[in-house]
VEXMI-308572 format. One line per 10 residues: number of its first residue (from 1); their letters; for each residue x, y, z of C-alpha. Coordinates in steps of 0.05 Angstrom, whole numbers, plus 5000, padded with zeros to 4 digits. Layout:
VEXMI-308572
NUM) a) X Y Z  ...;
This chain:
VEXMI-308572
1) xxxxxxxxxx) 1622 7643 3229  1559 7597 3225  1532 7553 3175  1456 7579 3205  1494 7659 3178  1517 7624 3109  1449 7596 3107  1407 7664 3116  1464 7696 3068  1445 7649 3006;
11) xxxxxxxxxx) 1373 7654 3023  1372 7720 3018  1414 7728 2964  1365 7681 2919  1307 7710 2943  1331 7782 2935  1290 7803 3000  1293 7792 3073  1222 7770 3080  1219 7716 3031;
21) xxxxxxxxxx) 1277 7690 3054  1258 7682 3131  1185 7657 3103  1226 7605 3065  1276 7587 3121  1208 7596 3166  1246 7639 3215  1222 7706 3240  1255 7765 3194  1294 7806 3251;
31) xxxxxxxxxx) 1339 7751 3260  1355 7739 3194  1376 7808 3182  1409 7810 3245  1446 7737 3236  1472 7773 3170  1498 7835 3207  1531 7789 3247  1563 7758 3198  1578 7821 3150;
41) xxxxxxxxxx) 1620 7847 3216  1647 7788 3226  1684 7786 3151  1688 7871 3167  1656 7878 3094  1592 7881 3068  1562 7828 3039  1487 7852 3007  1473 7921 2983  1402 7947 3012;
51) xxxxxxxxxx) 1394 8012 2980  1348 7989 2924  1276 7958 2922  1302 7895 2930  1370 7861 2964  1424 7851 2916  1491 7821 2930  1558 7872 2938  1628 7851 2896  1652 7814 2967;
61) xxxxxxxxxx) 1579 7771 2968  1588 7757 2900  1651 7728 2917  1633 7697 2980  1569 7667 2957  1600 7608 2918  1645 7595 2984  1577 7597 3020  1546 7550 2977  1602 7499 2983;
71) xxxxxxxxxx) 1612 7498 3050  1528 7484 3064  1531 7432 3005  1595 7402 3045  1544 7402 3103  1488 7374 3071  1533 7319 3044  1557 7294 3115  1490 7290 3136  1465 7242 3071;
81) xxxxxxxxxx) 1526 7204 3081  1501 7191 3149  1428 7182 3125  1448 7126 3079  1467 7080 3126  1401 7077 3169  1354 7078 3098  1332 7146 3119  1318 7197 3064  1316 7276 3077;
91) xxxxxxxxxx) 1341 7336 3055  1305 7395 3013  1276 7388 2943  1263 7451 2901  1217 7451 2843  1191 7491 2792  1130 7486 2749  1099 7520 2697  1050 7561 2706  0970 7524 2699;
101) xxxxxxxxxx) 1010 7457 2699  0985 7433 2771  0915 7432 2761  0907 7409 2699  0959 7362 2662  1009 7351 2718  0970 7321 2783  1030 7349 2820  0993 7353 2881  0979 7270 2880;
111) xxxxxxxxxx) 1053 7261 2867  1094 7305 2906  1041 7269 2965  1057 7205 2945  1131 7225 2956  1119 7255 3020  1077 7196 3048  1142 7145 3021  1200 7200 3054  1168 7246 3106;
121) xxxxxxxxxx) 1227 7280 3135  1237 7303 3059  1222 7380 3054  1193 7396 2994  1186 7469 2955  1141 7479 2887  1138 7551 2862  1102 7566 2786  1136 7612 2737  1156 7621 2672;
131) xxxxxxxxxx) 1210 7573 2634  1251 7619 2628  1265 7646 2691  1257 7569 2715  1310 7553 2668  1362 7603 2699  1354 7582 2764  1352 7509 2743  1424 7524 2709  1442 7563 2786;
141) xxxxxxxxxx) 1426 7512 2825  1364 7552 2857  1314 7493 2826  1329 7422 2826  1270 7396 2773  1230 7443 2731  1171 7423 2686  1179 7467 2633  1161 7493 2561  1209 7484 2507;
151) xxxxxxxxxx) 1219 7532 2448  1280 7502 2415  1295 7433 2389  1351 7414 2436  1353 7415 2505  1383 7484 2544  1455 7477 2550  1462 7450 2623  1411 7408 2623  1367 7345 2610;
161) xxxxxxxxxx) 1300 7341 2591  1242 7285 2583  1187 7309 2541  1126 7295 2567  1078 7329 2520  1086 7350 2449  1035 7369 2407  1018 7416 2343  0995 7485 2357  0928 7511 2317;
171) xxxxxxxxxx) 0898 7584 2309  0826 7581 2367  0776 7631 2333  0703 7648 2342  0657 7613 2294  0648 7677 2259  0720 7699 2249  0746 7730 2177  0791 7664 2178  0730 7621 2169;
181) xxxxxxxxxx) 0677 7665 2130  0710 7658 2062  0714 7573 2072  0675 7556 2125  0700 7482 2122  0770 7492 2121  0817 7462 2175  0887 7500 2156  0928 7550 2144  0989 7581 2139;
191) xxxxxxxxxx) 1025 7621 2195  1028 7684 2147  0952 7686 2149  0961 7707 2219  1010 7764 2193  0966 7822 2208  0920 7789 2260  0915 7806 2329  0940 7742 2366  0926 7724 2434;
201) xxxxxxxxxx) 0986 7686 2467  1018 7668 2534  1074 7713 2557  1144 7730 2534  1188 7682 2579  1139 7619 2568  1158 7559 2514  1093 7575 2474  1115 7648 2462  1184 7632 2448;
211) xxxxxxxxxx) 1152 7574 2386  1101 7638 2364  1156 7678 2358  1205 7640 2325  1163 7608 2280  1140 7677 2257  1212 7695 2244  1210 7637 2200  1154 7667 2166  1189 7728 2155;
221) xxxxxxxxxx) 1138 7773 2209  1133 7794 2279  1068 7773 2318  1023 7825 2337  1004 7800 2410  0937 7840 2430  0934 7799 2494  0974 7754 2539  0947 7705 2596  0986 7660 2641;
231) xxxxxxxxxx) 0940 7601 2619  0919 7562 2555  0848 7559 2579  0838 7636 2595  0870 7641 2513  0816 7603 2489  0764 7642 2532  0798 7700 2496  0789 7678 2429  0714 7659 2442;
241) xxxxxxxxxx) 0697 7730 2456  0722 7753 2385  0781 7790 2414  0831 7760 2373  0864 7686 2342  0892 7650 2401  0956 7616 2389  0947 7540 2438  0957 7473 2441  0917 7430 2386;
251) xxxxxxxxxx) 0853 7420 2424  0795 7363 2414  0740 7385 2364  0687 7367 2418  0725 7413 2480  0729 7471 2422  0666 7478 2400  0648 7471 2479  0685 7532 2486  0656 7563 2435;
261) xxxxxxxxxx) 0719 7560 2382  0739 7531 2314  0814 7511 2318  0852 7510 2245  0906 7475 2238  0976 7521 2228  1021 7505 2175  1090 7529 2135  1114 7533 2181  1081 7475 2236;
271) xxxxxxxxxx) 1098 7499 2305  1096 7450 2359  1092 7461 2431  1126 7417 2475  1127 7414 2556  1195 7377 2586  1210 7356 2656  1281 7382 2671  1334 7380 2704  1423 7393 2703;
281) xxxxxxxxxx) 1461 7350 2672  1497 7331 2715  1439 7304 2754  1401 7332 2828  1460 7346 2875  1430 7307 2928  1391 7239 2937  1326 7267 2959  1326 7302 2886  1348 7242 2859;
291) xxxxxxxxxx) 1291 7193 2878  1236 7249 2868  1264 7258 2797  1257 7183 2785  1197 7180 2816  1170 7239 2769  1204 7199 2706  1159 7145 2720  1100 7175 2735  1105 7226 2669;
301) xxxxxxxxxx) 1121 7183 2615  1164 7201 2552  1137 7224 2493  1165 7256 2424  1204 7220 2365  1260 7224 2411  1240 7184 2455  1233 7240 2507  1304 7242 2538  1353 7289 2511;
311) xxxxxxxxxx) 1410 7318 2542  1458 7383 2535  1519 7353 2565  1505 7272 2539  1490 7263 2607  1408 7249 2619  1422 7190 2663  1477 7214 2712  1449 7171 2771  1395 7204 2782;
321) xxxxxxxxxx) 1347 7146 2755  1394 7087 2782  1415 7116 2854  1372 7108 2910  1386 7143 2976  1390 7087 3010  1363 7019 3017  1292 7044 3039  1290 7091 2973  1304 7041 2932;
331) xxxxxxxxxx) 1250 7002 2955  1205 7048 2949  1237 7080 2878  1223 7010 2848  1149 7026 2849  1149 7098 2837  1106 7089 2770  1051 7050 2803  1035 7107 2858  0969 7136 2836;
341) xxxxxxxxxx) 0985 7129 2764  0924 7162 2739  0951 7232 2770  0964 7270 2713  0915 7233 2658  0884 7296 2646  0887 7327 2561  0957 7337 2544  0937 7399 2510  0922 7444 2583;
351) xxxx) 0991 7446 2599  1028 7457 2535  1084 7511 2516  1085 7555 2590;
């Protein structure tokens, strides 16, 4: 038995398919599936079931798969161990982010370079979704930091969260919308005029869905979703065209009318949608996820009444803001907020709720 078969094993196992896996370990596909054969004869079970559309894992993977896990994170720790003595920093970094986030209010791109450029040997994976499915495989250990979209007050159990945008979500209509034509200067209203409106949302899964929906719960209806997009802006776009009231972020009176909207204010009850970076509680198993994770908290700074960190377990801060890698990592974690600062100046409102 290898640590290269255990490897393959988990990789396929997460990524339910043999190709995505080998892209991801960027190895060719035959020898993953044959490493795995290997291995499954080896152990004289099998291991993954490959009847279906995609791979799923048998009773004796399921069971083997936390073993698995241990025995590369056993790995993984020798080598840091080893790393901290010379300064160097390396190891793999998994991140999720929500969907429309990169390009607009999250400069990833400028950050995760900046990272790079401080801790090349580093290896570095960003993959969008939705929060939800973020959140499970933050909780699984699949993701190490997630920027995600919050629908409840408190954190997810499992894990910690800084808010990094939080802001009041309005009704987008056309200027000629039923809304306005009986008051043409109002600027509110209440959720349960949107009772038997066709709404235009993101999808089930995002934070901005889960707030619709809740807070129509609260107003004692179910939304009637005529359309879903991935992103705020393709909402709005949406809404211009008279197809509906688009449920977003509070925009600028200047960028709606741009667009071609009239935003009202929504009230009784006032949904909010809020965007958190995230992460366990128990803080990024290793240091590479560590310093990145401070080097985010820096870079995105805290926002809400709350002061932006809350925690699950009471554990926000479990090292991974105070422990460097090693004595190069700190070094360079001491200026993490200073490296291209303006990444991620753009409106808060893009990137709210996914």
């Amino acid at each position: 038995m290898e640590l290269r078969q255990l490897q393959y094993f988990v990789a396929v196992v997460e990524e339910a398919n043999f190709t995505r896996a080998a892209a991801r370990l960027h190895v060719a596909q035959p020898g993953v599936s044959a490493q795995i054969r290997q291995l499954e004869r080896e152990l004289g079970q099998p291991l993954l079931d490959r009847s279906g559309r995609s791979v799923t894992v048998t009773e004796v993977g399921e069971a083997v798969l936390a073993h698995a896990r241990a025995a590369l994170a056993a790995a993984e720790g020798i080598r840091q161990t080893v790393d901290q003595f010379s300064g160097l920093l390396r190891g793999r970094v998994r991140i999720g982010l929500l969907s429309g986030a990169a390009s607009n209010r999250f400069d990833m791109a400028s950050l995760l370079a900046d990272f790079h450029d401080a801790h090349p040997q580093v290896e570095i994976s960003l993959a969008e979704d939705t929060s939800e499915r973020m959140l499970g495989e933050l909780q699984h250990g699949a993701l190490d930091i997630a920027v995600i979209g919050l629908k409840d007050e408190e954190p997810p159990p499992g894990t910690s969260c800084q808010i990094v945008v939080d802001e009041p979500l309005v009704a987008a209509v056309a200027p000629h919308d039923a809304l306005l034509t009986a008051d043409a200067e109002r600027t509110g209203i209440p959720l349960s005029a949107l009772r038997d409106r066709a709404l235009i949302s993101l999808p089930r899964g995002t934070g901005l869905r889960g707030v619709l929906e809740r807070a129509c719960a609260e107003a004692g209806f179910r939304p009637r979703i005529a359309f879903e997009a991935a992103a705020p802006h393709v909402l709005a776009r949406l809404a211009a065209r008279g197809l509906g009231v688009a449920v977003v972020p509070a925009l600028p009176a200047d960028e709606a009318a741009a667009a071609g909207l009239r935003t009202l204010e929504i009230t009784a009850p006032r949904p909010r949608g809020r965007v958190a970076l995230a992460w366990r509680a128990a803080g990024p198993s290793g240091p590479a996820a560590r310093a990145l994770l401070k080097r985010l908290r820096a870079a995105l700074p805290a926002v809400g009444s709350g002061g932006g960190t809350a925690s699950a377990g009471q554990a926000a801060d479990t090292g991974d803001a105070r422990q460097a890698a090693g004595p190069e990592d700190a070094r360079q974690a001491a200026g993490a907020g200073n490296d291209r600062q303006p990444a991620g100046t753009a409106p808060a409102h893009q990137a709210v709720g996914a």
